[in-house]
C-alpha positions as CSV (number, residue, x, y, z in Angstrom):
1,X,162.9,-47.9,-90.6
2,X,161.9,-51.1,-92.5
3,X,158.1,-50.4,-91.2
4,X,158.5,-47.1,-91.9
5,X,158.8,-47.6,-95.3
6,X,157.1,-50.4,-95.9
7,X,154.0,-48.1,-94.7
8,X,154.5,-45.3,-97.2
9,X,155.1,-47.5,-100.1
10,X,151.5,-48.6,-99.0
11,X,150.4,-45.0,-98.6
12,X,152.1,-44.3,-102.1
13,X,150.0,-47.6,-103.4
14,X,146.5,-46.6,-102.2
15,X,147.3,-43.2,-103.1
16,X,147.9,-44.7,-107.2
17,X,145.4,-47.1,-106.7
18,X,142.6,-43.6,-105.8
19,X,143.4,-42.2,-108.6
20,X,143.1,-45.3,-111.0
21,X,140.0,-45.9,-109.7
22,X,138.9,-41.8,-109.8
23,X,140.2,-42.1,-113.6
24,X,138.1,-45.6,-114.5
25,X,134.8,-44.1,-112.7
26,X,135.1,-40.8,-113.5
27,X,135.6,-38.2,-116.6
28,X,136.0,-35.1,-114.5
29,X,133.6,-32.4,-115.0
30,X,132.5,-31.6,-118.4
31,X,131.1,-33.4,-120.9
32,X,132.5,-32.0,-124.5
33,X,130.1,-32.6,-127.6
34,X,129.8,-36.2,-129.0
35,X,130.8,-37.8,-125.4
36,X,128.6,-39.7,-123.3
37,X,128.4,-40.9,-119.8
38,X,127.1,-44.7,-119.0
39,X,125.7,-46.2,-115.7
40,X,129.0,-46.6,-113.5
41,X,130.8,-43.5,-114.9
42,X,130.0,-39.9,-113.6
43,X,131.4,-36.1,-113.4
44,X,132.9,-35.1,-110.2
45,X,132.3,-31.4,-109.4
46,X,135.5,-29.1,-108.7
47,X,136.2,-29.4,-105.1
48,X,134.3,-33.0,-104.5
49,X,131.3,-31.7,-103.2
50,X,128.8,-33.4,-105.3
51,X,128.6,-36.4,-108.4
52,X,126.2,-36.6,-111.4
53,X,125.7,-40.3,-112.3
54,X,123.1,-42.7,-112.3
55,X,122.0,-44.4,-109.1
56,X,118.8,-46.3,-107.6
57,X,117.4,-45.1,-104.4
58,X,116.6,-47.2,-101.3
59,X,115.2,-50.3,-102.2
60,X,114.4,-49.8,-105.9
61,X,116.1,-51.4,-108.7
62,X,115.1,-48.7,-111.4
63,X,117.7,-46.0,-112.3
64,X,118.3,-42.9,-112.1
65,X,120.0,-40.0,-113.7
66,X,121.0,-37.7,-110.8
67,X,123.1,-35.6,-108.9
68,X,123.9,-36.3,-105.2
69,X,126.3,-34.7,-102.3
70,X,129.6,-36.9,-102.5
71,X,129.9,-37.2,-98.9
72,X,127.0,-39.4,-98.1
73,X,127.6,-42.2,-101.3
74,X,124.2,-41.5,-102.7
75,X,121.8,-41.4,-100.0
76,X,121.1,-37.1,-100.5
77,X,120.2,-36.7,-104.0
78,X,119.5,-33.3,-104.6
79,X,118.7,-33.4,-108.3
80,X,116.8,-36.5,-111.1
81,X,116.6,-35.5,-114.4
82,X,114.1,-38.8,-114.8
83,X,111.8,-38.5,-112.4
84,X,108.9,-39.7,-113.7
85,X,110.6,-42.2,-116.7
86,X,113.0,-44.4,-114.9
87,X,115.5,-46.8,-116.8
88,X,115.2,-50.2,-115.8
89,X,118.6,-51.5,-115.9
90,X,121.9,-50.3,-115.9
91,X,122.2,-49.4,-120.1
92,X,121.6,-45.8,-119.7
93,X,123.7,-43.3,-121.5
94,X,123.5,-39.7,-121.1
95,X,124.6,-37.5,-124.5
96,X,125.9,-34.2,-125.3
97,X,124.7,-34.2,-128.9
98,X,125.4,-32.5,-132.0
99,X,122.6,-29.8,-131.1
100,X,124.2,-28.8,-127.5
101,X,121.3,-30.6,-126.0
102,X,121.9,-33.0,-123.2
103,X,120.0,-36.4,-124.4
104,X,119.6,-39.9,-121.8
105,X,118.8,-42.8,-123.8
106,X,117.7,-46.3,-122.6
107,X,119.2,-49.7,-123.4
108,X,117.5,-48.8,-126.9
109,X,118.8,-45.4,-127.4
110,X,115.4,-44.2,-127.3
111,X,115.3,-40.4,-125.4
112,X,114.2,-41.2,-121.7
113,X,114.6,-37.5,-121.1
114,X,116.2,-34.4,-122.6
115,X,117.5,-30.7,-121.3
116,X,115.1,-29.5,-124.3
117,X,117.4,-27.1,-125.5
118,X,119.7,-27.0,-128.8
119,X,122.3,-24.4,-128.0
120,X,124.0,-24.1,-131.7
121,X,127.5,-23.4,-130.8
122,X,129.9,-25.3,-131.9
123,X,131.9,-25.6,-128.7
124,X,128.5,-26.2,-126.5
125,X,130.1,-27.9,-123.0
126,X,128.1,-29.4,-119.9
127,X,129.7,-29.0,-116.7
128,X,128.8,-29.5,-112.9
129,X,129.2,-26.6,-111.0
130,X,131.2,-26.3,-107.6
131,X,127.4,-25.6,-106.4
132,X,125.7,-28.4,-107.7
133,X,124.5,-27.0,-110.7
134,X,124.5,-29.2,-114.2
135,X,125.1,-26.6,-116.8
136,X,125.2,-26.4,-120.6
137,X,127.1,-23.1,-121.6
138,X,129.5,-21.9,-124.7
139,X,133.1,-23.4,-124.0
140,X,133.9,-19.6,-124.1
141,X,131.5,-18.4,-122.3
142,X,129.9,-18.9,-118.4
143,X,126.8,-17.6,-119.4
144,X,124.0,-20.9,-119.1
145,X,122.8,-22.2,-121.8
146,X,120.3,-24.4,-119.3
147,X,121.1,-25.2,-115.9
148,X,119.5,-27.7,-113.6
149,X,119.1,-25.8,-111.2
150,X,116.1,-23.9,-113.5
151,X,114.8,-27.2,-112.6
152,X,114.1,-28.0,-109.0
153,X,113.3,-31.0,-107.8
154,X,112.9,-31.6,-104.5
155,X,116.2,-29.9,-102.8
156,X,117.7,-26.3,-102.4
157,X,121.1,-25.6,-102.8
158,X,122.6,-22.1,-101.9
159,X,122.3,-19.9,-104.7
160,X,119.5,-21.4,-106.1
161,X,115.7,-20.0,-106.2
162,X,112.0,-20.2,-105.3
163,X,109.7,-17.7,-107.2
164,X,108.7,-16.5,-110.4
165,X,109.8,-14.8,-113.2
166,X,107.2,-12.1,-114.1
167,X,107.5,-11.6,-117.5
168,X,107.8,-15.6,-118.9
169,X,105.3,-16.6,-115.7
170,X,107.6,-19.4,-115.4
171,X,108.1,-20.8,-111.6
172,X,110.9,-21.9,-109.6
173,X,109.7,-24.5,-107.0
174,X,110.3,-28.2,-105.1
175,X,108.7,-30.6,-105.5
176,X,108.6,-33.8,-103.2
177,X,109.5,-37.6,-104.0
178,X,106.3,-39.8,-104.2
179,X,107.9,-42.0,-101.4
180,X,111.9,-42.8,-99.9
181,X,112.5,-45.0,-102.7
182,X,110.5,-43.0,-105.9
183,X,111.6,-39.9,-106.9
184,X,108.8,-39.0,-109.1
185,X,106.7,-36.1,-108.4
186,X,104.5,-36.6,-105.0
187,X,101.9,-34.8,-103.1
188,X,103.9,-31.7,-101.8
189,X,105.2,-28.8,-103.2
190,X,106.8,-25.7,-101.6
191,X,106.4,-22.6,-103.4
192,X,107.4,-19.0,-102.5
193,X,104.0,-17.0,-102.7
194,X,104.6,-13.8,-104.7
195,X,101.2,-12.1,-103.9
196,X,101.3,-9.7,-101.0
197,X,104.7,-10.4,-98.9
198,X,106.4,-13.2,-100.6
199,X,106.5,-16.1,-98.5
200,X,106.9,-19.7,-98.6
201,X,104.3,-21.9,-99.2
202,X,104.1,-26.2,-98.7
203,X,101.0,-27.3,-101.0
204,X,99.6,-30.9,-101.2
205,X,97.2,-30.5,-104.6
206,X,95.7,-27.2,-104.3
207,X,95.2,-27.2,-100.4
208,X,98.2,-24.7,-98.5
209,X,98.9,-27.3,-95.3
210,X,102.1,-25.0,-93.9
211,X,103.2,-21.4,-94.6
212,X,106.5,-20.1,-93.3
213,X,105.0,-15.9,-92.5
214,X,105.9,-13.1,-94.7
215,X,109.2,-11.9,-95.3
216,X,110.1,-8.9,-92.8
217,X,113.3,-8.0,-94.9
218,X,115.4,-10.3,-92.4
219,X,113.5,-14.1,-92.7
220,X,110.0,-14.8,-93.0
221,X,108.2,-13.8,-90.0
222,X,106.8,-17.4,-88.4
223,X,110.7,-19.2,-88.8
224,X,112.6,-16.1,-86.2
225,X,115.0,-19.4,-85.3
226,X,116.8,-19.0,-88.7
227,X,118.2,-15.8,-87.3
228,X,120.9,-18.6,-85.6
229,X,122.1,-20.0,-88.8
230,X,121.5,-17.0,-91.4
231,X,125.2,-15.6,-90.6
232,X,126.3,-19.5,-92.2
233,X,123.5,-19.2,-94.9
234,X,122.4,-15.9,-95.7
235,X,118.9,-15.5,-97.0
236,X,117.7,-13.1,-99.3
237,X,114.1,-12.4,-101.2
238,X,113.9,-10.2,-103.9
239,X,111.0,-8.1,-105.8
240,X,111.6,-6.6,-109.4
241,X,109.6,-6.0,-111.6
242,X,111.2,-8.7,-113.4
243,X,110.7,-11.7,-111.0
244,X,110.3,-12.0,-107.2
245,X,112.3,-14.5,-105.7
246,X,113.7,-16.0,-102.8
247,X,117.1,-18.2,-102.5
248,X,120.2,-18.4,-99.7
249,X,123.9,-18.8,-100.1
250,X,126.4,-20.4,-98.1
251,X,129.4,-18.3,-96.4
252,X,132.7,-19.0,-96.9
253,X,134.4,-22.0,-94.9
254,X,129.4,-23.2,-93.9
255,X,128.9,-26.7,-93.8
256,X,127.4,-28.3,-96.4
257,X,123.4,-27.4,-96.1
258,X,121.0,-28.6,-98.6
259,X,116.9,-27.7,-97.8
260,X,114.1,-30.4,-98.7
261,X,110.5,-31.0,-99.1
262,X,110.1,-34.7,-98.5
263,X,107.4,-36.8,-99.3
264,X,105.4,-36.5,-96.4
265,X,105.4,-32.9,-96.6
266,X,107.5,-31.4,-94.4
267,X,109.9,-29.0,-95.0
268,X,113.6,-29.5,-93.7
269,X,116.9,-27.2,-93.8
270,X,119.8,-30.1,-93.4
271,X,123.5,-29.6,-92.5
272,X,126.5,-32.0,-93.4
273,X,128.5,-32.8,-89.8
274,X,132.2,-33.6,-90.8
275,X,132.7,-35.0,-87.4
276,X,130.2,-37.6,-86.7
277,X,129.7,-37.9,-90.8
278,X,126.1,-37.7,-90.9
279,X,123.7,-35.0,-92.0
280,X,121.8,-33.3,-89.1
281,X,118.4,-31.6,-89.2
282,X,118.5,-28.0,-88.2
283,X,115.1,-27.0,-89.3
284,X,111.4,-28.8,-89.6
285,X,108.1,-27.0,-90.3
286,X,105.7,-27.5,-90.2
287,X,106.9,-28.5,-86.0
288,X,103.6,-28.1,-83.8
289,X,100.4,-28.3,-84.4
290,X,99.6,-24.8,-84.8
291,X,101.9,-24.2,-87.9
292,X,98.8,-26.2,-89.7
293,X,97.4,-24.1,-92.1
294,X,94.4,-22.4,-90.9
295,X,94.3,-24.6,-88.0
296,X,92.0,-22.0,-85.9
297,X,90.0,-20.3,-88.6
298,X,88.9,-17.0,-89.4
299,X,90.3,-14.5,-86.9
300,X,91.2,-17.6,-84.6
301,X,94.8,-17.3,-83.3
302,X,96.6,-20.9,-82.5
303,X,98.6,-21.0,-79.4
304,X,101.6,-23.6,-79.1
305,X,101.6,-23.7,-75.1
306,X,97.6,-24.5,-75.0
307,X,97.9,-28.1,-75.3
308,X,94.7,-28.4,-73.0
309,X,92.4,-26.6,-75.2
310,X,93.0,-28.4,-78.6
311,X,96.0,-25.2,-79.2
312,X,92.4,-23.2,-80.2
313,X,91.5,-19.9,-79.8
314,X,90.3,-16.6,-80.8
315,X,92.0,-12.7,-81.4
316,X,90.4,-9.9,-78.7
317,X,87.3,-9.1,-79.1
318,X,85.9,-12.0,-80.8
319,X,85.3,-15.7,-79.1
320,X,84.1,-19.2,-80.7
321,X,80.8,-18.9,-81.9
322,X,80.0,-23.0,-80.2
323,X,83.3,-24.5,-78.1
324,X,85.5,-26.6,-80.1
325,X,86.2,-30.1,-79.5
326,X,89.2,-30.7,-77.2
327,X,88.8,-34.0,-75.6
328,X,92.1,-36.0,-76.6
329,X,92.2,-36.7,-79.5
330,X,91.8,-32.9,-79.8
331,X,89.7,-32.6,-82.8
332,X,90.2,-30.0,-86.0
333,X,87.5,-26.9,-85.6
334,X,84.7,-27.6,-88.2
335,X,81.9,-25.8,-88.0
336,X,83.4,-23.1,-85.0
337,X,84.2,-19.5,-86.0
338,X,85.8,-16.8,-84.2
339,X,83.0,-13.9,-84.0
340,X,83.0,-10.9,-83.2
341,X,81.4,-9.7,-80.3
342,X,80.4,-5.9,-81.4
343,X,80.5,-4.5,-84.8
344,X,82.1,-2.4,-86.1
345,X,81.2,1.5,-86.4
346,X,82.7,2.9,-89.4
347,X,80.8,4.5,-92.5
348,X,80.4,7.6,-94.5
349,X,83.9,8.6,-93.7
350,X,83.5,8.5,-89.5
351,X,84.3,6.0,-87.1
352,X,84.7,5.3,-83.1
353,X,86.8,2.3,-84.2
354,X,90.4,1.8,-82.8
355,X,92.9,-1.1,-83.0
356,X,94.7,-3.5,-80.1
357,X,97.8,-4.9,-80.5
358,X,98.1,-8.8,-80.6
359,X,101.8,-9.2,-80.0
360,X,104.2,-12.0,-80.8
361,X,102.7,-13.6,-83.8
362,X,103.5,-15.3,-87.1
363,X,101.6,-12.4,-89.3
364,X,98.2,-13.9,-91.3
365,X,98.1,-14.7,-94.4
366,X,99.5,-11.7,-97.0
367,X,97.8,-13.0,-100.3
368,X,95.0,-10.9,-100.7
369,X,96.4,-8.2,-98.8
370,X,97.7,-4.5,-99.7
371,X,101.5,-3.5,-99.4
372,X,103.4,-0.5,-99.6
373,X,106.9,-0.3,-98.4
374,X,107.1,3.5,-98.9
375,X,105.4,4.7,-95.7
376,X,105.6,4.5,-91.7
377,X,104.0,2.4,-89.4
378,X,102.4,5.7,-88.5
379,X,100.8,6.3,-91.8
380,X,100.3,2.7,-92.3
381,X,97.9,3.2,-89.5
382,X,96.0,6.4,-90.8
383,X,95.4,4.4,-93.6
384,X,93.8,1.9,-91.8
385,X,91.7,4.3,-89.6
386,X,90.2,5.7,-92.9
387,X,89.9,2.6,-94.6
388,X,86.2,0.9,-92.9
389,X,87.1,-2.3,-95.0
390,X,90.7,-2.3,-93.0
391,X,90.4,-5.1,-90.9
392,X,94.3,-4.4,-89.5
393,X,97.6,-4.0,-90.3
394,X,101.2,-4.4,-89.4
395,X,104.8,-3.1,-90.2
396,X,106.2,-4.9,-93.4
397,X,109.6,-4.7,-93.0
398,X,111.6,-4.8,-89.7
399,X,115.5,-3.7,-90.5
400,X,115.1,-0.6,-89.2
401,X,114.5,-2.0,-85.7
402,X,111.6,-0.1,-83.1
403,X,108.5,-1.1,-84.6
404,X,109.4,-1.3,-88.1
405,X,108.0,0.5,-91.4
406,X,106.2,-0.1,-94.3
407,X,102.5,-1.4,-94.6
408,X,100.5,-4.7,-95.3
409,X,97.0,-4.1,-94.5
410,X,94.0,-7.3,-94.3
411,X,90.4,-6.3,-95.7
412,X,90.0,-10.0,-95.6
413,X,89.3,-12.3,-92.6
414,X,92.5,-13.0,-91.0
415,X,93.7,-16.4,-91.4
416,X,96.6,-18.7,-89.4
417,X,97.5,-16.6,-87.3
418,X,99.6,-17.8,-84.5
419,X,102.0,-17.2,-81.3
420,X,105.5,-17.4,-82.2
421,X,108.8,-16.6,-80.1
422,X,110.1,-13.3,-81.3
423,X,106.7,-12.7,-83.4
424,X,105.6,-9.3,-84.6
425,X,102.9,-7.4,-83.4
426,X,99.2,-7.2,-85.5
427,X,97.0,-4.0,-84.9
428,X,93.5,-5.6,-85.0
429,X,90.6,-3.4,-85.8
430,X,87.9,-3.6,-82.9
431,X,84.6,-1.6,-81.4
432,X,85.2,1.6,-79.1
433,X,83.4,-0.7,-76.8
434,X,85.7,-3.5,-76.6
435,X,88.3,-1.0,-76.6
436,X,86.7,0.9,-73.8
437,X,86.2,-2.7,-71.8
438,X,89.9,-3.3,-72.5
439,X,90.9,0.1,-70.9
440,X,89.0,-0.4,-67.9
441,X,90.7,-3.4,-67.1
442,X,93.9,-1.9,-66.0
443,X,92.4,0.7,-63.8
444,X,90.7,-2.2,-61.9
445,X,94.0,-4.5,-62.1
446,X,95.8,-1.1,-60.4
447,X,92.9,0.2,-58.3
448,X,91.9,-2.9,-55.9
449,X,95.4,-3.8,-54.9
450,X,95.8,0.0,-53.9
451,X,92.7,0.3,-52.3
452,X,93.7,-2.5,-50.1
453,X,97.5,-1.5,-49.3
454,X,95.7,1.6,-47.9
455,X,92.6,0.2,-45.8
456,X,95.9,-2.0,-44.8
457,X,97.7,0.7,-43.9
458,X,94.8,3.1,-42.3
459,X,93.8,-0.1,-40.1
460,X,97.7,-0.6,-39.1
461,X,97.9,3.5,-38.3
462,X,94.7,3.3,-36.5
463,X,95.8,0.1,-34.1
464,X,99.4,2.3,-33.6
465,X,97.3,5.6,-32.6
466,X,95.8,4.0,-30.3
467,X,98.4,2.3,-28.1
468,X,100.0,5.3,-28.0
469,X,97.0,7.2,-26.6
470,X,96.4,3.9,-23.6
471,X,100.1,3.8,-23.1
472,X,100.2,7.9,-22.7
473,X,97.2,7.5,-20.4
474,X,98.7,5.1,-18.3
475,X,101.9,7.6,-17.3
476,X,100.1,9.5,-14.5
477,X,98.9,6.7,-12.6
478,X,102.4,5.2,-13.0
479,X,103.7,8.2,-11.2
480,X,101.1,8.4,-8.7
481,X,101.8,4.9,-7.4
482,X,105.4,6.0,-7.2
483,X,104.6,8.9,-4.1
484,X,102.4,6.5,-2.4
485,X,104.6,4.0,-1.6
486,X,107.9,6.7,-1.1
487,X,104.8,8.3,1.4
C-alpha cells in the first residue's frame, strides 16, 4: 500500500511538475496585441500537434523563428518565417504590435522580419491553428487576416495549397532549404503547373528536373501508388476561374503526414509512426531514373525495367536517329532524337493517318497542350483526326472508369514520357504505313504457328492412314496361314 502510494504521489508530482514547466515555456496559443514571445517561450497549438518558437537546426548556432511538429522536438520544421535573415543569438522577440502586424526583432529591436500586414482592428489576435497554420485574424472573427500557410516554405500540411490565384497572379509554392542545417531558400522548388492539366512540378532555377503527370481527376497520372494512402489523405485539384490549385487533407483519426521538397531536390510525402516514434517515408520522386525530366527526348519513351539499354527508347514508329550511349555508366542522350520513320500524310483537309495506342504511361508533358473536359474520348479523337498538327491525344479525366473522357491533345513534340504501373494509354499519331506494318504483324504471329499445328497434324494423319492400310493388308495372309497348317 505504502508503494502504492508513494508511486502516485510521484505520478501526482510529475504530473504538477508538466504543467509548471508547460506554463514557464509556454503562453498557449494566441498572442493578444502588445505581447511578445522571446527565444525559450512558444505557442502550443490545440491538441499538441505542432509548436511555434525559435530553434537552430542541425549544427547551426543561428536562430530561427519557426513552427515544427511537437512530436519529433524540433527536427521537422514545417515553417521559418526568417529564412533568409537569421538571428544570431538567442535575443529574438517576436511582436504583435499596435498595427495587428506580427514584428521579430533582433537583440536590437530592429525588424528581422515582418507578416507585412496592419490589420486595424482593435482586437487583432495571432493564433496557431490545430493544422499548423500561424494566423492573424479579428478576435471576433475566424476569417485570416494573414496566415502562414499563404507562405510556404518548404513543407505541406493538409489543407494547405500549391497553385495560383488567377486574378492577383500570386503563387502558392515550396521551396527547399539551401542545405540540412540552412533553411534559406535553395535550388528546388515544386510548383503545381497550371497550364494544360495542372500538375506538379520540381524546378532547380528555371530547368523542370521531375514532374509528377497530369491530374486524371483521381491523382496525377505518373504517382498511381498514392491511390494506397489517398483514403488517409485525400487529394484534390481545383480549376476556377479564380485560381487553380492543388492541396490534400488528412481523415479523421491519419497519422500525422507532412510533404517536403528537400534540398537536394527530391520530393517526399512523410508519415509520423506513433509506435516506433519516428517519421517514415511513404513517398519519393523523383525514384528511378526515368522520372528525370525529359530523360529520352522528343518522342522518346523511358522504360524503368531497361536497365541494359541506358532505360532509352523511342514511341512506335520512330527509332533513335544514332544509338545512345549505354555502356555503364549509362550516359544522358545528347545529340540522339527519336525520328520518325515515315511522315505523315495529312493536308488540305485529308489524311491516311491513324493513331496506336502506347499503353501504361505517365502522360507527356500538358503545358503547351489543348484541354477540354466537355467531350468523349470519341470526340477527343475526331478532333485529332481532323487536326494535321494533332500529334496525339489521351482521355483527361479517368473517374468515370473504361477509358475515360475528356481531351488533352499534343501539337507539340512529346516530351518525358514514360512506363508506369497502372499508366494511361496515349493515342500517337503515325503513317498508314506503319500502321499497315503493325497490322500485319499479328496475322504472321497467328498464321505460322497454325500453319505448323496443321502440316503437324496432316503428317500425323498421313503416318495413321497408312498403318491402317499395311495392317488391313496383312489380314488375308494371316488367315491363309491359318488353313494351311489346320490342312
Amino acid at each position: 500500500m505504502r508503494a502504492t502510494s508513494l508511486l502516485r504521489l510521484l505520478l501526482i508530482c510529475f504530473y504538477l511538475l508538466s504543467i509548471h514547466t508547460f506554463a514557464a515555456a509556454g503562453v498557449g496559443d494566441k498572442l493578444e496585441k502588445g505581447q511578445n514571445l522571446t527565444d525559450g517561450d512558444t505557442l502550443v497549438s490545440a491538441g499538441g500537434s505542432f509548436t511555434l518558437g525559435f530553434f537552430s537546426p542541425g549544427a547551426s548556432t543561428k536562430r530561427y523563428l519557426g513552427i515544427w511538429f511537437s512530436v519529433s522536438n524540433g527536427t521537422a520544421v514545417c515553417w521559418v518565417a526568417n529564412r533568409d535573415q537569421p538571428l544570431v543569438d538567442k535575443s529574438g522577440m517576436l511582436v504583435l504590435n499596435d498595427l495587428g502586424s506580427l514584428v521579430l526583432l533582433d537583440g536590437s529591436r530592429r525588424t528581422v522580419w515582418s507578416s507585412d500586414f496592419s490589420g486595424g482592428a482593435s482586437a487583432v489576435v495571432a493564433q496557431l491553428l490545430v493544422s499548423g497554420n500561424l494566423v492573424v485574424h479579428n478576435g471576433s472573427s475566424d476569417a485570416s487576416l494573414w496566415q502562414s500557410f499563404d507562405h510556404p516554405s518548404d513543407t505541406l500540411l493538409p489543407d494547405m495549397k500549391l497553385g495560383k490565384n488567377r486574378w492577383t497572379g500570386a503563387e502558392w509554392q515550396l521551396t527547399s532549404w539551401r542545405s540540412a542545417d540552412d533553411p534559406a531558400p535553395g535550388d528546388y522548388r515544386r510548383t503545381l503547373e497550371t497550364e494544360g492539366l495542372p500538375e506538379l512540378v520540381v524546378w532547380r532555377g528555371n530547368v523542370k528536373t521531375y514532374r509528377t503527370g497530369p491530374w486524371n481527376g483521381l491523382y496525377f497520372n505518373g504517382v498511381p501508388e498514392v491511390s494506397a494512402y489517398a483514403g488517409k489523405y485525400p487529394l484534390r485539384a481545383t480549376t476556377s476561374p479564380w485560381e487553380t490549385t492543388y492541396g490534400y487533407t488528412a481523415a479523421p483519426g491519419a497519422p500525422l503526414t507532412r510533404v517536403v521538397v528537400n534540398h537536394t531536390g527530391k520530393a517526399e510525402r512523410w508519415e509520423w509512426d506513433a509506435s516506433s516514434w519516428a517519421w517514415t517515408r511513404i513517398f519519393q520522386g523523383p525514384r528511378d531514373p526515368c522520372d528525370e525530366y525529359g530523360r529520352c527526348g522528343p518522342f522518346g519513351l523511358c522504360d524503368p525495367e531497361a536497365a541494359s539499354s541506358g532505360f532509352y527508347g523511342c514511341v512506335e514508329g520512330f527509332s533513335f536517329s544514332s544509338p545512345p550511349a549505354t555502356t555503364p555508366p549509362a550516359q544522358e542522350v545528347k545529340g540522339t532524337t527519336c525520328r520518325r520513320h515515315a511522315a505523315l500524310d495529312c493536308a488540305g483537309g485529308t489524311t491516311t493517318d491513324g493513331f496506336a495506342v502506347v499503353r501504361g504511361v505517365k502522360l507527356p508533358d500538358t503545358q503547351n497542350a489543348s484541354v477540354d473536359m466537355g467531350v468523349t474520348l470519341e470526340e477527343c479523337r475526331a478532333r485529332c483526326f481532323a487536326n494535321c498538327s494533332c500529334l496525339a491525344y489521351a482521355a483527361a479525366d479517368i473517374r468515370g472508369g473504361g477509358d475515360g473522357s475528356g481531351c488533352v491533345m499534343w501539337t507539340d513534340a512529346i516530351v518525358d514520357l514514360r512506363l508506369v504501373d497502372m499508366g494511361q494509354n496515349l493515342y500517337l499519331r503515325l503513317s498508314k504505313s506503319e500502321l499497315d506494318d503493325h497490322k500485319k504483324f499479328p496475322v504472321l504471329l497467328v498464321a505460322i504457328p497454325l500453319a505448323s499445328i496443321v502440316i503437324i497434324l496432316l503428317v500425323v494423319f498421313a503416318i495413321w492412314w497408312r498403318r491402317k492400310h499395311t495392317i488391313i493388308g496383312a489380314i488375308p495372309q494371316s488367315h491363309a496361314m491359318v488353313n494351311y497348317m489346320q490342312c
